[in-house]
Backbone as a ProteinNet text record, in pm:
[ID]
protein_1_A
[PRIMARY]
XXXXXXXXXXXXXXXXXXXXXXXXXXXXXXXXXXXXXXXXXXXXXXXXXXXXXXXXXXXXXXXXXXXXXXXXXXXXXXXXXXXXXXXXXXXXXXXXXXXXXXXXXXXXXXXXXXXXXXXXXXXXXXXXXXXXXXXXXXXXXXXXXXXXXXXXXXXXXXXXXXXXXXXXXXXXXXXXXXXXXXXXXXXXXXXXXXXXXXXXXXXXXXXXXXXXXXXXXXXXXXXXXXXXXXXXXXXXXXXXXXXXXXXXXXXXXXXXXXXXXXXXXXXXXXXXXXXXXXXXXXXXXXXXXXXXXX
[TERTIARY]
84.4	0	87.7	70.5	142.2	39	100.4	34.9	79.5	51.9	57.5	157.2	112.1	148.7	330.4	402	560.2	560.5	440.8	509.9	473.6	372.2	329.9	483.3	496.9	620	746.4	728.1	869.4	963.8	893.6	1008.2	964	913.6	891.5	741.3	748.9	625.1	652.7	552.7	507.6	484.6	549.4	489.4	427.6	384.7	360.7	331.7	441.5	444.4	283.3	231.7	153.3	136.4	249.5	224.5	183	291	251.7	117.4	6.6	-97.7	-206.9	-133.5	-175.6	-194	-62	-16.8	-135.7	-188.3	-254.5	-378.5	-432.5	-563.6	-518.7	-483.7	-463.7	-473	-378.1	-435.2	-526.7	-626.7	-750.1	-858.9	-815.3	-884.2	-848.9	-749.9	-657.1	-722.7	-800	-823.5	-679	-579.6	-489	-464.4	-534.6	-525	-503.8	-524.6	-489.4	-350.6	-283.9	-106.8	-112.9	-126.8	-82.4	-80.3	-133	-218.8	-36.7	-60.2	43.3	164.9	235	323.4	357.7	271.9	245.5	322.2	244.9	234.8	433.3	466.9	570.4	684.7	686.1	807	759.4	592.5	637.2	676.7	658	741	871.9	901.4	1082	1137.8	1092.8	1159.3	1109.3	967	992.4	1119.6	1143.8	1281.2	1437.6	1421.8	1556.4	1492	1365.3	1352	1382.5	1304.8	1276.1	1424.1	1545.1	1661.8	1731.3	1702.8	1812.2	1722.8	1603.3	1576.7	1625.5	1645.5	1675.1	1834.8	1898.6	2077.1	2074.2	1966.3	1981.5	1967	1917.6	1963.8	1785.2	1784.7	1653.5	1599.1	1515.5	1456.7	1315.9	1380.2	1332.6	1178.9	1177.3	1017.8	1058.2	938.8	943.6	870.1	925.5	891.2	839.4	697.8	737.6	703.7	758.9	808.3	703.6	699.5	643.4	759.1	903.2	961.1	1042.6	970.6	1061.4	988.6	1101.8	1106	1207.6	1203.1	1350.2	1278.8	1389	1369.6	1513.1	1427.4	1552.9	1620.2	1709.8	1828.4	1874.5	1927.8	1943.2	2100.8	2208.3	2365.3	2379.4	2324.5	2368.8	2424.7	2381.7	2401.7	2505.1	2486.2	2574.8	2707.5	2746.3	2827.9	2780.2	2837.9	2844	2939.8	2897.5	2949.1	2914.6	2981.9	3018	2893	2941.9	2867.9	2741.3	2680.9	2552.9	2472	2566.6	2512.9	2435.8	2582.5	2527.2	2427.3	2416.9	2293.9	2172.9	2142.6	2040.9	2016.7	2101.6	2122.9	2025.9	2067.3	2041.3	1885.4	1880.8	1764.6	1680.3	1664	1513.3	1491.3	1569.3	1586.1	1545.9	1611.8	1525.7	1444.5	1387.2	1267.1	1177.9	1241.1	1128.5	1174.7	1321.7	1325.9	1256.1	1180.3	1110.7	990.8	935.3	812.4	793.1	889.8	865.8	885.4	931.3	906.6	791.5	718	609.3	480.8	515.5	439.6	431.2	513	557.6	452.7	489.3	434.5	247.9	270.8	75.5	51.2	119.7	73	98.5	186.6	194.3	73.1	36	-126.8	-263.7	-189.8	-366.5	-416.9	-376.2	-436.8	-391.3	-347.7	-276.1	-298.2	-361.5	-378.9	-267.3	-229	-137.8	-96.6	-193.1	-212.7	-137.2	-208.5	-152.3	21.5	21.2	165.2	265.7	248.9	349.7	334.7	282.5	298.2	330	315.8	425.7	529.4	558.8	704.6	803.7	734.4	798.5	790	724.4	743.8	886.3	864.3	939.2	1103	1067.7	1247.4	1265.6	1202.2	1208.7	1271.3	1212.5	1260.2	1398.8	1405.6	1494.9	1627.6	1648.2	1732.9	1767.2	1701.4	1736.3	1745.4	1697.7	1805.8	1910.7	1964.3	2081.6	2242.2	2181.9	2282.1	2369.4	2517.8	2546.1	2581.9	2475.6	2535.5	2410.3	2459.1	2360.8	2278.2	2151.9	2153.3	2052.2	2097.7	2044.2	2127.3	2026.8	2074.5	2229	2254.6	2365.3	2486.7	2407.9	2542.2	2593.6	2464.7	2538.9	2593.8	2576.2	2660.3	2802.8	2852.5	2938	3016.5	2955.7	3037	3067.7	3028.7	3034.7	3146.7	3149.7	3290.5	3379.2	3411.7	3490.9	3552.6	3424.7	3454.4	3628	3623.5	3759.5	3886.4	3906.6	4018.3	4052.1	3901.1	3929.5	3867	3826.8	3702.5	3571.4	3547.9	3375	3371.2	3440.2	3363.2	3388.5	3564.9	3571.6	3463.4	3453.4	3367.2	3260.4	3175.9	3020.9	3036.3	3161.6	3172.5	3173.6	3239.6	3262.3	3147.8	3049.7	2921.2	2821.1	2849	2727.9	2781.9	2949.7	2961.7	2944.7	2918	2908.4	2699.5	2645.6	2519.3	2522.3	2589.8	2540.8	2559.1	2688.2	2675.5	2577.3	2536.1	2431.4	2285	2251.1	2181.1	2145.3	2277.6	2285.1	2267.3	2323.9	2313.7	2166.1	2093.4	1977.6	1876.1	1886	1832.4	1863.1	2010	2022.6	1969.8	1919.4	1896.1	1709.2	1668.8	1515.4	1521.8	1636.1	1614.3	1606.8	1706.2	1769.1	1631.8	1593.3	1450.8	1318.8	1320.9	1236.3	1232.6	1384	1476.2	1414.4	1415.6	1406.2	1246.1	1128.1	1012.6	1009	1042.7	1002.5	1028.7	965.4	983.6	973.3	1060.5	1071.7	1093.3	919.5	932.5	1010.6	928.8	980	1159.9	1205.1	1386.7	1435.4	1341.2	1392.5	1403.3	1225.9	1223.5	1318.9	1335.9	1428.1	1540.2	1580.3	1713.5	1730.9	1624.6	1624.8	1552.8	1532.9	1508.4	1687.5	1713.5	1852.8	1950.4	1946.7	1994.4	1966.7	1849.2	1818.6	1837.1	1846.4	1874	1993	2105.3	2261.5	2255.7	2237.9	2295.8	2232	2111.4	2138.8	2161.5	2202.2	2306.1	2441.9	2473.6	2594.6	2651.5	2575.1	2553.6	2596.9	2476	2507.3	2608.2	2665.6	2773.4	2865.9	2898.4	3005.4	2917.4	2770.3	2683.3	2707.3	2710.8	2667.5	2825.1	2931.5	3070.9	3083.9	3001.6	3025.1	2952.3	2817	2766.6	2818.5	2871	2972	3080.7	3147.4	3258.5	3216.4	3097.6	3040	3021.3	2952.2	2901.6	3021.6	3130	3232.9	3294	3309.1	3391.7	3290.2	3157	3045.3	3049.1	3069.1	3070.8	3144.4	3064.7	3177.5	3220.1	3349.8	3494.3	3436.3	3517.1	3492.6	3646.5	3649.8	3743.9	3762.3	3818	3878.8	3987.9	4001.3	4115.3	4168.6	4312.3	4375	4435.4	4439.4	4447.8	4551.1	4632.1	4745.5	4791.6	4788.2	4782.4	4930.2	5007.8	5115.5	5119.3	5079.7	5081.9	5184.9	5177.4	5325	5234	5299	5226.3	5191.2	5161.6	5116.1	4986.5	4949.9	4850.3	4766.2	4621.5	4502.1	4427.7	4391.6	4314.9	4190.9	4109.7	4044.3	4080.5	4177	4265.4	4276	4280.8	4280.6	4184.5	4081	3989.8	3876.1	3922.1	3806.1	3846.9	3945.4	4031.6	3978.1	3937.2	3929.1	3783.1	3805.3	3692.8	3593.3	3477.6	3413.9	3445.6	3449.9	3545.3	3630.3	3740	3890.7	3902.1	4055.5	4087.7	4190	4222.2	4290.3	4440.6	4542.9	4689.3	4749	4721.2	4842.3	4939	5017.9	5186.1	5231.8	5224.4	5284.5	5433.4	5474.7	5614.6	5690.8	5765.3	5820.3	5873	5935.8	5968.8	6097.7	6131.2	6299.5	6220.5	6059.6	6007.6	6003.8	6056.9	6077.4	5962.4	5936.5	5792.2	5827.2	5743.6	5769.6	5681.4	5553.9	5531.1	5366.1	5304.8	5158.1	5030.8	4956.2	4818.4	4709	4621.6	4446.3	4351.8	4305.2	4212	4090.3	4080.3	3966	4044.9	4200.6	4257.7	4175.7	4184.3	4161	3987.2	3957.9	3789.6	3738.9	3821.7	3775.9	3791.8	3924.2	3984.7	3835.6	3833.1	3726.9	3582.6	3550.1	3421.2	3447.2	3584	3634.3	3630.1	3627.4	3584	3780.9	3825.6	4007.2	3967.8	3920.8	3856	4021.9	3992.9	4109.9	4252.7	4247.1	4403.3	4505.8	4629.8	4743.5	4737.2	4769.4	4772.4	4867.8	4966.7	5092.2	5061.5	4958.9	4913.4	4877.2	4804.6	4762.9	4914.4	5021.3	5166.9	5162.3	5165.3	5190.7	5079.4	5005.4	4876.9	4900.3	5029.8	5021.5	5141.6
-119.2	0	123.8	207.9	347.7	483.1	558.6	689.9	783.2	919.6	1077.6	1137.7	1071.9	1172.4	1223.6	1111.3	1136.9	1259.9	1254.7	1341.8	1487.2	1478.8	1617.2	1663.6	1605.7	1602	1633.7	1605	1590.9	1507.3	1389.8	1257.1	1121.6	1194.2	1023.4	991.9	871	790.6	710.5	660	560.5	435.1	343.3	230.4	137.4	69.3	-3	-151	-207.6	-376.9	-455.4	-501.3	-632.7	-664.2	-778.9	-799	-680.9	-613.5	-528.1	-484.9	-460.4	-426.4	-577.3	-677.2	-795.9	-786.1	-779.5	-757.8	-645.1	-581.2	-474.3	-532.5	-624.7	-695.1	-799.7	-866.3	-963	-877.5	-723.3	-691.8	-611.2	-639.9	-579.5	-727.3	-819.8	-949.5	-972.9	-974.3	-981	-948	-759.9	-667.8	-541.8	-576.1	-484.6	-379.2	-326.9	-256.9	-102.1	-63.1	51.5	69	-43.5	-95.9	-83.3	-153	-131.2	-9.6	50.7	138.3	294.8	286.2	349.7	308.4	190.9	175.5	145	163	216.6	349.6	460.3	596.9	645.1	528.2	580.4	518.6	439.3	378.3	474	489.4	648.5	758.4	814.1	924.6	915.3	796.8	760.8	813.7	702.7	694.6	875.3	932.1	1059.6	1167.9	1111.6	1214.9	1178.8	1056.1	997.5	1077.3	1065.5	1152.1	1256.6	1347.9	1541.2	1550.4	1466.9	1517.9	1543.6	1418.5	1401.9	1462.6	1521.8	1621.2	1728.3	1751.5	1921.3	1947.1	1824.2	1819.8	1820.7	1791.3	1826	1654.8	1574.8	1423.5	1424.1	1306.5	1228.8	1139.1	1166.6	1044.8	984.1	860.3	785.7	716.2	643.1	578.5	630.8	589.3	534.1	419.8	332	160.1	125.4	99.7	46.5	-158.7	-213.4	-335.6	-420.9	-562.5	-587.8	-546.6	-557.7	-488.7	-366	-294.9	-148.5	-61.6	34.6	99	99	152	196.9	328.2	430.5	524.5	549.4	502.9	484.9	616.8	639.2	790.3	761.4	871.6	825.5	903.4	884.1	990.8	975.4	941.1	974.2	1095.6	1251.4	1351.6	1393.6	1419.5	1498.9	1374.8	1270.4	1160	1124.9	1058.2	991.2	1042.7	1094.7	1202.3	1136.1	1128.7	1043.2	1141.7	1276.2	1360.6	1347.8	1370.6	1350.9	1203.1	1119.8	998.6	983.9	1054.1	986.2	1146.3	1258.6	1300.9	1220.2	1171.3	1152	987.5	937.2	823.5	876.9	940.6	940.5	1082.3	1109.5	1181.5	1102.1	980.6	893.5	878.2	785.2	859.7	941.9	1068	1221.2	1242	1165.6	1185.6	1086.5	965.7	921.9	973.4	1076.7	1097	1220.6	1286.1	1407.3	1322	1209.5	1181.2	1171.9	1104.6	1041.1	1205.1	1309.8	1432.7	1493.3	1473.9	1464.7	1425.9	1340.3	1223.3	1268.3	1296.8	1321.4	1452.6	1555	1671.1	1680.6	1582.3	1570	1483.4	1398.8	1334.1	1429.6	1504.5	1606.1	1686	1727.6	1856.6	1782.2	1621.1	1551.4	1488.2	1500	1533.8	1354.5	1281	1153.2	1068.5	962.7	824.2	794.9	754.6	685	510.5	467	352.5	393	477.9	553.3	587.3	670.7	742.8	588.3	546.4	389	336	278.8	228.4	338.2	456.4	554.3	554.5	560.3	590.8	450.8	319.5	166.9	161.1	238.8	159.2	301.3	433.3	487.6	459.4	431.3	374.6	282.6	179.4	44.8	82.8	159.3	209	262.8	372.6	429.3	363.4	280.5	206	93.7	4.2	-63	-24	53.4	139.9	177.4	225.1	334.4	176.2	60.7	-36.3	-46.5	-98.4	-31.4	-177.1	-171.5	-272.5	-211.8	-246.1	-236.4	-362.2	-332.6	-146.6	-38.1	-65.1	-27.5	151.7	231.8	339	374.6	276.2	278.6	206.9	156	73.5	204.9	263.8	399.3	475.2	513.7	626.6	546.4	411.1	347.2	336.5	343	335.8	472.9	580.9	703	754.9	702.9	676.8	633.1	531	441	436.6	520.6	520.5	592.6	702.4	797.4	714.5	643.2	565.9	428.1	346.2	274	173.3	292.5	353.8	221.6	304.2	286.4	140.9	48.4	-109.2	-162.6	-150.7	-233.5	-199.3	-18.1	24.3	-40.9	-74	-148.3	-269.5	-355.4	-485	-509	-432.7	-442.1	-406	-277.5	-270.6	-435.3	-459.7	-587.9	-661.5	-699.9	-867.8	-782.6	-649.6	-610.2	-714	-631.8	-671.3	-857.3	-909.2	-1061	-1110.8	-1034.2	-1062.2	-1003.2	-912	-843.9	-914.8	-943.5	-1046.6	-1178.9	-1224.4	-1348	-1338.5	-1217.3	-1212.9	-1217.2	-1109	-1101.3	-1226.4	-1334.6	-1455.5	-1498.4	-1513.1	-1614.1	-1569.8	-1418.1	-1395.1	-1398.5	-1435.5	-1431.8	-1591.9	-1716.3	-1822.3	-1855.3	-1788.7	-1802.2	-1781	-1656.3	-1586.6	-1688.9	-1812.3	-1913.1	-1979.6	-2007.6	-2092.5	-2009.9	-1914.5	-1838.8	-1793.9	-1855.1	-1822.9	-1728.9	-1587.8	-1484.4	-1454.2	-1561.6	-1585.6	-1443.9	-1390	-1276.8	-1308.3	-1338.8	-1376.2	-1210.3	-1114.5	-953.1	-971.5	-1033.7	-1039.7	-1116.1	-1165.6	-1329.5	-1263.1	-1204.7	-1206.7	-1092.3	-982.7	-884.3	-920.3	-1012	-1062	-1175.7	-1252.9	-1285.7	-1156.3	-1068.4	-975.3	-893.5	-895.2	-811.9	-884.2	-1029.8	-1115.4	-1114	-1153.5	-1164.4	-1037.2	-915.1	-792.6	-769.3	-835.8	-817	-872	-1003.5	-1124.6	-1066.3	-1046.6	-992.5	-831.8	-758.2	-630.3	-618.8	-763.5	-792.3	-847.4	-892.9	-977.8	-929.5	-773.7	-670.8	-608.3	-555.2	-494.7	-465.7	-563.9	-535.4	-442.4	-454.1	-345.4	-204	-211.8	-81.5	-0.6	-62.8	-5.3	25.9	4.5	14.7	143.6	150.2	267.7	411.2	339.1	467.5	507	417.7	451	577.8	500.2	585.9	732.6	687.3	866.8	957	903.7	932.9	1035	944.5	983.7	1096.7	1106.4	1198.2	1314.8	1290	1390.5	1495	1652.1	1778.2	1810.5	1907.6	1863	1990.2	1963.3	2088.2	2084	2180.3	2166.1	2018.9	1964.7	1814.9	1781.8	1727.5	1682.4	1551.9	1582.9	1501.3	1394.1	1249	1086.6	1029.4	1015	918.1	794.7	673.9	590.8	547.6	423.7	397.8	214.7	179	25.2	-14.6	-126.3	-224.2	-205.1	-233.4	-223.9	-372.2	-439.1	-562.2	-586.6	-525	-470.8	-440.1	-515.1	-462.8	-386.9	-303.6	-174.8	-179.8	-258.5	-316.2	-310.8	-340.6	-366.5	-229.5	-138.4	2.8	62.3	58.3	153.5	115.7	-0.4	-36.8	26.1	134	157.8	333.6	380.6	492.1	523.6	678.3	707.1	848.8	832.5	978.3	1056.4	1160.2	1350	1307.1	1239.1	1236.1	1261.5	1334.8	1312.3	1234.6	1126.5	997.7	1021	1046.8	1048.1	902.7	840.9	682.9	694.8	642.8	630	479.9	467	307.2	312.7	184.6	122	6.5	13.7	-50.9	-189.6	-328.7	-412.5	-373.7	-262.3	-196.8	-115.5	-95.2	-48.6	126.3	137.8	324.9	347.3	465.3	513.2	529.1	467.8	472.7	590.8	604.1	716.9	735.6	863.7	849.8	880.1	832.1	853.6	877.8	967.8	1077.8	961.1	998.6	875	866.3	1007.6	949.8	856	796.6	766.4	618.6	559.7	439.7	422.5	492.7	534.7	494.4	552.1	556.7	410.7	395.2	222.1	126.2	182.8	59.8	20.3	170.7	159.9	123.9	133.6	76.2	-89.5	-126.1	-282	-324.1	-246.5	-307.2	-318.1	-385.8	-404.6	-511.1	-601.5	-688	-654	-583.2	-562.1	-502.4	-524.5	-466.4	-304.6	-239.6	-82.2	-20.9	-110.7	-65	-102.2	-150.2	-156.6	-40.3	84	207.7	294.1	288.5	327.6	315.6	217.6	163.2	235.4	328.2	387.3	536.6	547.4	729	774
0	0	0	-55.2	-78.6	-33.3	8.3	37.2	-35.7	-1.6	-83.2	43	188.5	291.4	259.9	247	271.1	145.2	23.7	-112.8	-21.9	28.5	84	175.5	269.9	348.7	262.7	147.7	21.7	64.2	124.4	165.6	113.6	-36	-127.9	-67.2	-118.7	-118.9	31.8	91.5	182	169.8	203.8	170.7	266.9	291.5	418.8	369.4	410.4	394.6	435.1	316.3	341.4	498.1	491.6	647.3	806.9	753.5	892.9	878.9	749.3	761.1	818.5	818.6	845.2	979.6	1037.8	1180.8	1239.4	1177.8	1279	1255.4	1195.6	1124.4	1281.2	1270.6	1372.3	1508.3	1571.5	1658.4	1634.5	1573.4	1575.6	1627.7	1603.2	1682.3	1758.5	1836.2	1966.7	2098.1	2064.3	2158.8	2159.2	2103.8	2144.4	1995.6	1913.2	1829.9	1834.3	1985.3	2013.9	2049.1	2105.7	2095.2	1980.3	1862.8	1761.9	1652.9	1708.3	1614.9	1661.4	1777.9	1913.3	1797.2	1810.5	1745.3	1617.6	1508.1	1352.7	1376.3	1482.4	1482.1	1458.1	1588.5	1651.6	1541.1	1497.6	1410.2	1266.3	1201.3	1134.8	1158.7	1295.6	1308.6	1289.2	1346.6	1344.6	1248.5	1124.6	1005.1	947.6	949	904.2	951.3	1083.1	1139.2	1024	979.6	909.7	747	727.2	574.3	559.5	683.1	648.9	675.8	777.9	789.2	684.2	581	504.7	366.9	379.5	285.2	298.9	423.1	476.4	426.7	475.1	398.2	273	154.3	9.7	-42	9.7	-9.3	-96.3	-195	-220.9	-147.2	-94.4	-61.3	-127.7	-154.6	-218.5	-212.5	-49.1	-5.1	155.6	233.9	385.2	343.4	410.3	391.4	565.1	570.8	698.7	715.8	764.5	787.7	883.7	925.9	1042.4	1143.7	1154.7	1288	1290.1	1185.2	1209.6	1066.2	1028.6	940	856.3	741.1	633.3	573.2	579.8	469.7	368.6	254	123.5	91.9	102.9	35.9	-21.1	-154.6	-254.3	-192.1	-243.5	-209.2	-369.1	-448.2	-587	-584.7	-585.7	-611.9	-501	-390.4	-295.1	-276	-279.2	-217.4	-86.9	-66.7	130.6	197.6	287.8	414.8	511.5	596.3	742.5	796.4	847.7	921.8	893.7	777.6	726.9	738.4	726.8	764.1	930.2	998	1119.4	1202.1	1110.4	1150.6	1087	978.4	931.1	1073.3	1103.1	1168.5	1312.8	1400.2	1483.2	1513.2	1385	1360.3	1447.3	1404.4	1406.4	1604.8	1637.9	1798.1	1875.1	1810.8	1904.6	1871.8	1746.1	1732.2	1833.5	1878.6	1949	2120.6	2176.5	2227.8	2286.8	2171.7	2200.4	2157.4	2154.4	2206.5	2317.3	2363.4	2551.2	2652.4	2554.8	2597.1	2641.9	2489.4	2467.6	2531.2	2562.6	2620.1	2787.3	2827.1	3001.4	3040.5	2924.9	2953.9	2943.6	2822.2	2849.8	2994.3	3022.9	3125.8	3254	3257.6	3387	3381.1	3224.2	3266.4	3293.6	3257.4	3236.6	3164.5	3060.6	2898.2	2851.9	2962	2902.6	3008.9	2966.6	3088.4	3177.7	3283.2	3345.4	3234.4	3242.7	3121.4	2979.6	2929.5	2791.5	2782.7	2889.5	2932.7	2931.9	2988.5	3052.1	2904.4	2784.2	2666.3	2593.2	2584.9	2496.7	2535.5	2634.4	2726.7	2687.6	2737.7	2664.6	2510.4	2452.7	2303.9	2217.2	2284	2230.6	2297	2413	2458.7	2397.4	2340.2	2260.2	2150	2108.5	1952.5	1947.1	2031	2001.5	2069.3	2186.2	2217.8	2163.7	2078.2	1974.2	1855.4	1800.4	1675.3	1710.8	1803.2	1865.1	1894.1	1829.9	1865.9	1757.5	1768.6	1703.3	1571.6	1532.3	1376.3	1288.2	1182.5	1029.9	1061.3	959.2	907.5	1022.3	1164.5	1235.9	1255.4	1317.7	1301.3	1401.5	1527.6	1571.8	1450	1369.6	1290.6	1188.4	1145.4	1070	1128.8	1241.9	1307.2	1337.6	1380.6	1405.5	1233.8	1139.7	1020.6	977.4	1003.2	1011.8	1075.6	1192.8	1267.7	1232.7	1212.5	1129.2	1005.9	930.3	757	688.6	827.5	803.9	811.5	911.2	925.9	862.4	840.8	751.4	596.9	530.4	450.4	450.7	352.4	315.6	366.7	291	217.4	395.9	452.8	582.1	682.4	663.9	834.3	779.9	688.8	647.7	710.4	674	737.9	833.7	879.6	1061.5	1143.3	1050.9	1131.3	1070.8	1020.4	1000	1075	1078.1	1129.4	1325	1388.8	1531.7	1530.1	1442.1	1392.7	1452.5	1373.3	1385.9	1546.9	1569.9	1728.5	1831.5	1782.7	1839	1869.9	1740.6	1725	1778.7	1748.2	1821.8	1985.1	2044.1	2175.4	2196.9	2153.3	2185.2	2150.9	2038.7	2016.4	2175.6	2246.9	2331.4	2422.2	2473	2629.6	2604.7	2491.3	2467.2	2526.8	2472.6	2510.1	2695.1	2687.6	2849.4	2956.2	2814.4	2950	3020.8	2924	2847.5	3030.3	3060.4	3164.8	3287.5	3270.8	3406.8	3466	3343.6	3414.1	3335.4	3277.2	3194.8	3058.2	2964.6	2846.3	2733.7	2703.4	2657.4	2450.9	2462.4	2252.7	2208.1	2197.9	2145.7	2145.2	2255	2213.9	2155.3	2125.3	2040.6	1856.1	1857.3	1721.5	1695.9	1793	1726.1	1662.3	1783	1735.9	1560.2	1532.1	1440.9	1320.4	1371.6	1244.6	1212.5	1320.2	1304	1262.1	1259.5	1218.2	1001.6	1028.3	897.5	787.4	852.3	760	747.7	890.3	877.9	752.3	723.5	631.2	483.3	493.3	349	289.7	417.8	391.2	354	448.9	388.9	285.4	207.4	104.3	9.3	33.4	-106.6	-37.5	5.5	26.7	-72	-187.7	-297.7	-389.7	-412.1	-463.9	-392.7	-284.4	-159	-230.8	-249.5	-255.9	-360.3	-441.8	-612.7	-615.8	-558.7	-560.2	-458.3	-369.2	-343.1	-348	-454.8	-544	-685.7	-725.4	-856.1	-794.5	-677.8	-586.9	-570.2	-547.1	-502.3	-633.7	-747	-851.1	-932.6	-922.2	-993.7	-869.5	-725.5	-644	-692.2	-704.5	-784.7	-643.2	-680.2	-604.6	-539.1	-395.2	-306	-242.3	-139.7	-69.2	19.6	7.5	98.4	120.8	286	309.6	241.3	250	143.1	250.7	180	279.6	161.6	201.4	121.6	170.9	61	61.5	0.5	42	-5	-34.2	-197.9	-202.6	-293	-300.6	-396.8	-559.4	-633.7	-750.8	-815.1	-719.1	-759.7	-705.5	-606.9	-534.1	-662.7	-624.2	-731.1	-698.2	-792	-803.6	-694.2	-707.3	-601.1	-429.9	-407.7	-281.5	-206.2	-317.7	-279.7	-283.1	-347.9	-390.8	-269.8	-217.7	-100.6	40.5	26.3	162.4	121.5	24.6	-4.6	116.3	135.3	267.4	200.3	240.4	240.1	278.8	188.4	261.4	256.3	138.3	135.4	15.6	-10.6	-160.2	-174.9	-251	-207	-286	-249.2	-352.4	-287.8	-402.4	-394.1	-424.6	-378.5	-424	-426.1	-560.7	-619.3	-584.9	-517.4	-479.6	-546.5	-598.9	-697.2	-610.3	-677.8	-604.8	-486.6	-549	-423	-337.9	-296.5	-193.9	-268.9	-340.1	-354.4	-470.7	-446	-545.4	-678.7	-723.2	-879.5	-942.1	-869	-946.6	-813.1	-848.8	-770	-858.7	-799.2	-881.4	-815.7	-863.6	-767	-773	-708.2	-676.2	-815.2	-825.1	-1008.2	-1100.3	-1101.8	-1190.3	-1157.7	-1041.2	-1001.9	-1005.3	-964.2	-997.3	-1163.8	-1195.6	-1356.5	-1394.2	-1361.9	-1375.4	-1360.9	-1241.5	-1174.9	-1278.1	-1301.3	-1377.6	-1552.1	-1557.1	-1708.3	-1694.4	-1588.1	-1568.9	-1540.7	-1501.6	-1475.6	-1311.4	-1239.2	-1073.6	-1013.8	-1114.3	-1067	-1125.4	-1191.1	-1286.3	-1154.4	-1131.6	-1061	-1048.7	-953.2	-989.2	-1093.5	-1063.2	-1149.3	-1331.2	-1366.4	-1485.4	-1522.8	-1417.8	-1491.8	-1506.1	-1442.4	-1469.1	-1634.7	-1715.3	-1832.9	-1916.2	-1855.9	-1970.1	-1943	-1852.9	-1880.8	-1975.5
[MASK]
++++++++++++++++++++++++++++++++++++++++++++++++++++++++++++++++++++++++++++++++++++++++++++++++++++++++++++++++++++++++++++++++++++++++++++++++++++++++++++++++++++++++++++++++++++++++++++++++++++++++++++++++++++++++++++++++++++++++++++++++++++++++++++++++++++++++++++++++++++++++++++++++++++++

């Protein structure tokens, strides 16, 4: 199902997964549809805080998707590139947004205006939210701000990896303390399935990952040039183009310096040289092969 609301907003289209409209059909037979209805509200606000942000920075956005256990809102970095900073504002947008609900929420309940009942399930579902996004693996919003971090020192393709394979452990933890809970008399299903949802989105985030790098290699090399700090890189020239171009970071301008077999530089090359390489389809060729084309 799709809406108009996000175009009005200018944050794309809406979508809302099948199931989760299932899911609220089911708590509508339950008795608990006013829970559900509560947390529809709150995981769209979320994801609108991750759209209007990253509209407001100049970014496309594409849909809001919402899920049976969460949200996604698609950005496009075609045009501007990938920026650490921008990432991990658009990242932690979604958060204060549910941290200025439980704001929200406190202050109606101090004038009145909000059940004691009411107040206690806004207050749990927006700490829910926003403390399990805030963890830190993909493609959860702590995993972007953690690759955001990361991306500078040891670029794009590793900090992605390292936030998915934090993800699987994450995951996995939370599968085991849903089991454990089973043992102890307080069977906790909600930690179980999280953990197999965070599970199941690591594995096929990571999957694409050689896609995710390709497209922010292309972003990278179409990004028009601004002022940037400059990151130099020093490899053997047997070293493939590839080997390097996956070490390259957002907000850098990359000068390599090829090393001959006696260790001493044979010559250096800008990072569009290897860029270009890449999208000429030379991914696996040696670096020291583009030496032989100038």
């Amino acid at each position: 199902m799709e809406t108009t609301v996000g175009q009005a907003l200018g944050v794309g289209r809406v979508r809302v997964h099948p199931l989760f409209l299932a899911l609220l059909v089911g708590a509508f037979f339950a008795g608990m549809l006013k829970t559900a209805l509560l947390l529809f509200t709150f995981v769209l606000l979320h994801e609108f805080g991750h759209a209007i942000t990253a509209r407001y920075l100049g970014y496309r956005v594409e849909e809001v998707s919402l899920l049976p256990f969460g949200g996604v809102a698609k950005v496009s970095y075609a045009r501007l590139g990938f920026s650490p900073r921008q990432e991990a504002m658009v990242a932690i947008a979604g958060p204060v947004v549910n941290l200025l609900l439980c704001i929200a929420c406190t202050a109606l309940s101090l004038f009145g205006w909000m059940n004691e009942g009411t107040y206690q399930l806004c207050m749990q579902m927006n700490s829910w939210i926003g403390i399990f996004n805030l963890l830190p693996g993909l493609p959860l919003d702590g995993g972007r701000i953690l690759r955001a971090a990361r991306s500078r020192q040891i670029g794009y393709e590793r900090a992605t990896l390292e936030a998915y394979n934090v993800a699987f452990g994450l995951s996995i933890l939370l599968m085991l303390t849903g089991v454990l809970a089973l043992f102890t008399g307080h069977p906790h299903l909600g930690m179980m399935l999280l953990g197999l949802f965070l599970f199941a989105t690591a594995w096929r985030g990571k999957r694409d990952v050689r896609s995710e790098t390709m497209r922010f290699l292309d972003a990278k090399r179409r990004q028009p040039k601004t002022v940037l700090q400059m990151s130099t890189l020093a490899v053997p020239n047997t070293v493939s183009i590839r080997d390097v171009v996956v070490q390259f970071s957002p907000d850098r301008y990359h000068i390599v310096y090829i090393l001959g077999n006696d260790g001493l530089v044979q010559a250096l090359l800008e990072e569009i040289e290897l860029l270009d390489a890449v999208f000429e389809g030379r991914w696996l060729e040696p670096v020291g092969s583009l030496l032989t084309d100038a």
